[in-house]
N, C-alpha and C positions, 0 to 999 in steps of 0.2 A: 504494500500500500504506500501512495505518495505521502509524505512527509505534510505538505501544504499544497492545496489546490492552487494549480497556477493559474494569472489573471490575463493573460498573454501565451498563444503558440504558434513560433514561425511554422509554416507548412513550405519544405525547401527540395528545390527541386536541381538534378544532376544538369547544369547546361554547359554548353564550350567553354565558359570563364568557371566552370566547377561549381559547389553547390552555392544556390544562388535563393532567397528568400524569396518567395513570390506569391505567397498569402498572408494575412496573421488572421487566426483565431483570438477573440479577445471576447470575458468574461465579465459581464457587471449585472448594475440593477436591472438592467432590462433582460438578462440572458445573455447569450451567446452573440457575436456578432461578428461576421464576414467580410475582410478588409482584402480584396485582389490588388498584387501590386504587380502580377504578367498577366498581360490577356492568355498569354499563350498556355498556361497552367489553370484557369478560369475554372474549364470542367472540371477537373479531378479535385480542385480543391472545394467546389459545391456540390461534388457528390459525395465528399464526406460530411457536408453542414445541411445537408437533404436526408441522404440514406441514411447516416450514422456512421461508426466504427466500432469492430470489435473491439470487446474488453475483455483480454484474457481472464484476468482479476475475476469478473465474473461471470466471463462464459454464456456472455451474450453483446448483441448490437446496442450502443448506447445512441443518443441523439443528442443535441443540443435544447431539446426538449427537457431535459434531465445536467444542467447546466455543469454541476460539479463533477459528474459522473464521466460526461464527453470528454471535459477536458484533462478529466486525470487518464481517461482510455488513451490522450494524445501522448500522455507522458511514457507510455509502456513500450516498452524496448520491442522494434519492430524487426524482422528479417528483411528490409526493404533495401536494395543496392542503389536506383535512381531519384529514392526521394526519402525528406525527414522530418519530422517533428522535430522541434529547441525550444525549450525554454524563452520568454522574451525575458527581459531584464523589466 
């Protein structure tokens, strides 16, 4: 289990200059909220703030519906070569 729900998650993707930040996840009073900073990356990172993401933790799809739960699912160490979740500062 995470330590402290993060309020901030880069969604970072493998490009020619290497990984490169190209969404953020960000957590407040309103929920979850969807910041694109590549069009080119757009879909994948609204199909994880649409569909959800697995949460190993617990073994199921979480949503941004479920605010703290999404974004600790962002923090789980993933088998992914071309793309990442970070922490935002």
């Amino acid at each position: 289990m995470v330590d402290e729900v993060p309020e901030g998650m880069g969604f970072y993707a493998l490009t020619e200059t290497g990984m490169t930040k190209v969404a953020v996840f960000r957590r407040g009073g309103d929920g979850v909220t969807l910041e694109i900073l590549d069009e080119r990356w757009e879909s994948m990172a609204r199909k994880y703030y649409t569909e959800g993401i697995l949460s190993y933790r617990l073994g199921a799809v979480v949503t941004p519906a479920h605010p703290e739960r999404f974004m600790e699912a962002l923090t789980e160490p993933r088998n992914m070569t071309y793309y990442a979740f970070r922490r935002e500062p």
